[in-house]
C-alpha positions in Angstrom: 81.1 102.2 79.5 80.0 99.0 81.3 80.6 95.7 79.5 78.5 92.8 80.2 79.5 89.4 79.9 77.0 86.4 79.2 78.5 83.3 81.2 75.0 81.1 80.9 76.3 77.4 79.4 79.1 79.0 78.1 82.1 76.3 77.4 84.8 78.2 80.0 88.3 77.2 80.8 90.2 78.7 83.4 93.7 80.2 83.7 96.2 80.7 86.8 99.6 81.7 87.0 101.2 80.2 89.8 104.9 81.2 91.2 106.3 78.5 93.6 106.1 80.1 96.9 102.4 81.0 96.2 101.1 77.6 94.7 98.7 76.3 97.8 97.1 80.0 97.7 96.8 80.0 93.7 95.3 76.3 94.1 92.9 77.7 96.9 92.1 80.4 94.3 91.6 78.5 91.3 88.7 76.1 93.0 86.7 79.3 94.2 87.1 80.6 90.6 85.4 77.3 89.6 82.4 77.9 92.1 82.2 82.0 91.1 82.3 80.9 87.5 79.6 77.9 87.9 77.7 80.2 90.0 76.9 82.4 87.0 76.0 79.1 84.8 79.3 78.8 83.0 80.2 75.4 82.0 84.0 74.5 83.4 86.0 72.3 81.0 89.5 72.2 82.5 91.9 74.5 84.3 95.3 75.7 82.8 98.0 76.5 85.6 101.2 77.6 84.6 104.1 77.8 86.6 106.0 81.1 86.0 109.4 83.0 87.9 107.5 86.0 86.9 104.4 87.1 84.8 104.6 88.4 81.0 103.9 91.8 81.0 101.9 91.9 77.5 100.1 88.4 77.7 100.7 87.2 80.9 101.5 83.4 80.1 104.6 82.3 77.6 104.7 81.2 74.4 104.4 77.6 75.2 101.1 77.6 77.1 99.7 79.9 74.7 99.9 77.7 71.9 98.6 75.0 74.6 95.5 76.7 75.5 95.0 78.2 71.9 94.7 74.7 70.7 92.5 73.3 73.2 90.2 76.2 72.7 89.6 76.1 69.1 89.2 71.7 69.3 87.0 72.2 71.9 84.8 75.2 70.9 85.3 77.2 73.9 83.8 80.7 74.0 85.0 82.2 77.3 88.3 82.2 79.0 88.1 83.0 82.7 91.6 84.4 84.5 92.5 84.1 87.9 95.0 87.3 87.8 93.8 90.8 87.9 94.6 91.7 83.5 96.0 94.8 82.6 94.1 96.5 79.7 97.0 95.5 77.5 97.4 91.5 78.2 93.3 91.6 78.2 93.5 92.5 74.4 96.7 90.4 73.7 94.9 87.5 75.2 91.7 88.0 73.1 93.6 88.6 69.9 95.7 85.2 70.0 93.0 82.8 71.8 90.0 84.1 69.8 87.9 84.0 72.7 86.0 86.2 74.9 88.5 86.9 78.4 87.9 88.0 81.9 89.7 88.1 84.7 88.5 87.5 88.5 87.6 90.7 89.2 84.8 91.1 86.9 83.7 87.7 87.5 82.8 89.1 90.6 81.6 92.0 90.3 79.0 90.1 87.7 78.0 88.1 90.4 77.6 91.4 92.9 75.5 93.0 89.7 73.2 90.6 89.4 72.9 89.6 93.2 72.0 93.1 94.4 68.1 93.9 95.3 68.3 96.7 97.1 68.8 99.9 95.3 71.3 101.0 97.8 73.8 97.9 97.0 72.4 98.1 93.7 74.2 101.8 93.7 77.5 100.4 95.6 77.9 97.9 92.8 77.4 100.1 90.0 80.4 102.2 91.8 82.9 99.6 91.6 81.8 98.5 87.9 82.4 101.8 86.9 85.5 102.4 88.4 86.5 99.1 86.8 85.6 99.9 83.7 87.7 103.2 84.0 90.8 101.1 84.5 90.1 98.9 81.1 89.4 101.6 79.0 91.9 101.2 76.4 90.9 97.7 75.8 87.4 98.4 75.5 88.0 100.2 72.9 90.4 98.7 70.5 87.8 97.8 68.0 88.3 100.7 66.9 92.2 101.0 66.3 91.5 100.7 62.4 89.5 104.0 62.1 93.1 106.0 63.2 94.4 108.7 61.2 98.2 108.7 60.8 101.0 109.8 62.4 100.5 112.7 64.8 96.4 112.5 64.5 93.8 111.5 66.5 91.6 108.6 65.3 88.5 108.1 66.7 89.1 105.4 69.4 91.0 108.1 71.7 88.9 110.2 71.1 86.3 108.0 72.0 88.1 106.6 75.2 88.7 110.5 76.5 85.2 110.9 75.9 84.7 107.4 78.3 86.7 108.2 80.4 85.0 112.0 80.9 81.0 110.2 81.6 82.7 107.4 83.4 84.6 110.2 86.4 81.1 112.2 86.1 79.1 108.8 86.4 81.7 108.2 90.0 81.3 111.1 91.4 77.6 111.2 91.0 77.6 107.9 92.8 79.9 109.2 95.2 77.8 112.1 96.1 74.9 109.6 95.9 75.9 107.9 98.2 77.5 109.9 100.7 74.2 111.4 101.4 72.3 107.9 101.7 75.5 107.4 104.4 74.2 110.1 106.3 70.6 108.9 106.5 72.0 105.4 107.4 73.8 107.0 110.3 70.9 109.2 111.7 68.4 105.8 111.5 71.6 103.8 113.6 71.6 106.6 116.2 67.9 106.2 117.2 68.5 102.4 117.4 71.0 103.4 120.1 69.4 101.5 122.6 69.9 98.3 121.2 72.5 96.1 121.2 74.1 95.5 117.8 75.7 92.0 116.4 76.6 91.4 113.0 77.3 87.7 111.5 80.9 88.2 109.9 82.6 85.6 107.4 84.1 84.1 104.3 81.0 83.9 101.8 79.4 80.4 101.6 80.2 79.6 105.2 76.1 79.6 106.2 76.0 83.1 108.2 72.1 83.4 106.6 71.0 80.3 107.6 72.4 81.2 111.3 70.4 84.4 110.8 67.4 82.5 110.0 67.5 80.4 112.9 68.5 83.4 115.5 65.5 85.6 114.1 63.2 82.7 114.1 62.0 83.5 110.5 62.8 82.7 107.0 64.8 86.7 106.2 67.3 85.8 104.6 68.3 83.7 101.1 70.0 80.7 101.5 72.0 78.9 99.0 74.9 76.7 98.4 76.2 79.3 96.5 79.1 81.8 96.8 77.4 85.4 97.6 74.3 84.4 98.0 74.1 87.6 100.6 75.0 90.7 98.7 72.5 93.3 100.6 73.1 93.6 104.6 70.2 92.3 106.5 69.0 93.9 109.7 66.6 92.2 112.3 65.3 92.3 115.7 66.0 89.3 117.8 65.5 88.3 121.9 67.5 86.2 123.7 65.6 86.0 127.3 64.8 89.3 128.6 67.4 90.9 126.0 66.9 92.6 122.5 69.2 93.2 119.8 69.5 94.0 116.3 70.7 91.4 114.5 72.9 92.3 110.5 74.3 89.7 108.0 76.3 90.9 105.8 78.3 90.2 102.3 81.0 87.8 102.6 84.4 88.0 101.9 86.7 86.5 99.7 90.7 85.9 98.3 91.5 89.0 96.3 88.0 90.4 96.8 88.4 93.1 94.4 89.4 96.4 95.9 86.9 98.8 94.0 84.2 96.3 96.1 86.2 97.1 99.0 85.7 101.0 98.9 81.9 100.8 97.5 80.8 98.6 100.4 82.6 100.1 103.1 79.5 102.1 103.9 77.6 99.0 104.1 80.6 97.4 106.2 80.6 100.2 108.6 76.9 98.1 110.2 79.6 96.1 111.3 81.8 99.0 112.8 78.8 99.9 115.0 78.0 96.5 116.5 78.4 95.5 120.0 79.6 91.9 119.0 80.5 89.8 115.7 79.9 86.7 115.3 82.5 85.1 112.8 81.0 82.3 110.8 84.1 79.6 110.1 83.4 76.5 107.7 85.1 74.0 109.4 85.3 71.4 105.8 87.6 73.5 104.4 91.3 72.8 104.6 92.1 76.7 104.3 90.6 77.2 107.7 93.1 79.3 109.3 93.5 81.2 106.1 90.0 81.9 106.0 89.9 83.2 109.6 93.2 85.3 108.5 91.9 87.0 105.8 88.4 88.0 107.5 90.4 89.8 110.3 92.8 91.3 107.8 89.5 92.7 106.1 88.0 93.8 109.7 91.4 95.6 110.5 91.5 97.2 107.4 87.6 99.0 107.8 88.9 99.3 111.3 87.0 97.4 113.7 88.3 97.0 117.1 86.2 94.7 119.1 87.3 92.3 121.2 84.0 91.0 121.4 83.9 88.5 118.8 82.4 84.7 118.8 83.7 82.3 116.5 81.7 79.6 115.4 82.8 76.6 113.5 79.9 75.7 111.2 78.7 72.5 109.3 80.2 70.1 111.8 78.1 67.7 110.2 79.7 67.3 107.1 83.1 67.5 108.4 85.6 64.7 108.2 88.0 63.7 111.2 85.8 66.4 113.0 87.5 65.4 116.5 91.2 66.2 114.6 89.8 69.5 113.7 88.8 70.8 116.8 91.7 69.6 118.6 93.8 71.8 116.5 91.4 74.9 116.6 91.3 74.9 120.1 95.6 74.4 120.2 95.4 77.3 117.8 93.1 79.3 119.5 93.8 78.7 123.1 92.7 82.5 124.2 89.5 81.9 122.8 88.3 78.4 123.7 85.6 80.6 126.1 84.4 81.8 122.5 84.4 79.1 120.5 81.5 76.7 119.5 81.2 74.1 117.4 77.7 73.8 115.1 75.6 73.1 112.5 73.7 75.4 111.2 71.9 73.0 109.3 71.2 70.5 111.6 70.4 73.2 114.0 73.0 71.7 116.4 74.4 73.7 119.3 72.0 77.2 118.3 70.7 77.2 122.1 74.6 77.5 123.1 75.5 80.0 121.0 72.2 81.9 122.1 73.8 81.9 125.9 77.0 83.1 124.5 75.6 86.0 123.0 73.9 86.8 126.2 76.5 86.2 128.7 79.4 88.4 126.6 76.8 91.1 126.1 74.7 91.6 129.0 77.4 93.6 130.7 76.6 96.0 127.7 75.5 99.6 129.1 72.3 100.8 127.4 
């Protein structure tokens, strides 16, 4: 059973937990939850943090705040509360039942925006994967509008009977998807075997950093979307480029993000794995963010975890147009990164500023390739 949630012009407020040692992460987090939740056309009034020693295992905030946000709720006629902490089934209904509002946590925030970003039918299928298995894990809220209809003691009323019967269609729905998709793997993998002879590069990054508009200007043509948006790239993109005398097969692919929700995580590793067979990444870093080295971090965590080895890997430090005390910056990225000042380059993608270097990178680390 797959919920949707309308966010267009809703009036939203936004909720974060925050535990000391954690608070620049839970800050980091609560600005991206802005852009996610703006990026489906919600309306942000104000953002509730609350600073806990632990979180409340039925409603995840204390008394206190929830009296706070109640009242702010009901003088402001806000309709949709959006949290930055993965709910339980249990706080999700708590949470509903005192504020009187519609509540969602980040991971479905983001898997809306996956849904309706998808074109291809293949992501469309990867997508529909992780709602499900979603869903599977909120099953008894989804159906507590129908804890009235129970019997008494010792019988079953109609809402379990209703979530077994759920949560039966939902394991069928998975592993029809499963089997789905294992067989599209396959095909995927025999059409990557008789592109052998070319050398594969896929753009890597944190979403919104401006891998598709590096794409663009690589391939020469207008293939992929680009907006100031976060996931704007859901389906991976493959194209033939030429650098000299050299071809290659150029993929840019979904970004990543904080707490990217793990059911996304195991749908799109199939997808991911155009990145396991490429020859060189090229890891997209926006340099205006103050959560740089986080960023960077986090993108290798992900590339370890899907198991990617390479240590061919370019990183370029985008939108150096737009970035203040630029010279600062760099000075500390190239302390940081001493290894892989040979690797680095500064750009803007926009401004098309520096492309022609980053075109001889590519060439020189990969024309020792054999092919």
């Amino acid at each position: 059973m797959l919920v949707t949630t309308d966010y267009t012009e809703k009036k939203t407020v936004l909720l974060a937990t925050v535990i000391k040692k954690n608070q620049p992460k839970v800050l980091a987090e609560i600005s991206e939850l802005n852009s996610l939740a703006k990026t489906l056309g919600a309306i942000v009034i104000k953002e509730f943090l609350q600073k806990i020693k632990e979180k409340t295992p039925k409603t995840l905030i204390g008394k206190g705040k929830m009296e706070e946000l109640k009242s702010f709720i009901l003088v402001n006629n806000i309709k949709l509360v959006i949290c930055n902490d993965n709910l339980s089934p249990s706080q999700l209904k708590n949470l509903e039942k005192t504020l009187t509002s519609e509540v969602v946590d980040r991971t479905k925030v983001i898997l809306d925006i996956f849904s309706k970003r998808a074109k291809t039918s293949y992501a469309k299928a990867q997508i529909k994967l992780a709602q499900y298995k979603y869903a599977l894990s909120k099953l008894p809220k989804l159906w507590t509008h129908l804890e009235k209809q129970r019997g008494g003691i010792g019988f079953r009323g109609p809402g379990e009977s209703e979530i077994e019967t759920d949560r039966r269609n939902l394991r069928k729905s998975i592993k029809k998807l499963n089997t789905k998709m294992k067989l599209i793997d396959k095909q995927m993998n025999t059409q990557r075997k008789h592109r052998n002879n070319r050398i594969r590069i896929s753009l890597v990054g944190y979403t919104n950093v401006g891998k598709s508009t590096i794409m663009n200007l690589l391939s020469k043509a207008k293939v992929a979307t680009v907006e100031n948006n976060l996931f704007s790239t859901v389906d991976t993109t493959v194209r033939k480029i030429q650098i000299k005398t050299q071809r290659f097969l150029l993929s840019d692919t979904v970004g990543f993000i904080n707490n990217l929700p793990t059911q996304l995580i195991d749908s799109f590793k199939s997808t991911l794995s155009e990145i396991q067979a490429s020859d060189l990444l090229i890891h997209v870093i926006d340099i205006t963010k103050n959560s740089v080295r986080k960023d960077i971090k986090y993108v290798e965590n992900i590339l370890l975890e899907i198991g990617i080895k390479t240590n061919l890997i370019i990183k370029v430090f985008n939108k150096i147009d737009i970035c203040r005390e630029l010279n600062t910056k760099q000075s500390i990225i190239k302390t940081k990164y001493q290894e892989d000042i040979p690797n680095i380059l500064f750009l803007s993608a926009l401004q098309k500023t520096s492309i022609k270097l980053l075109k001889q990178k590519i060439y020189a680390l990969t024309k020792r390739i054999p092919r």
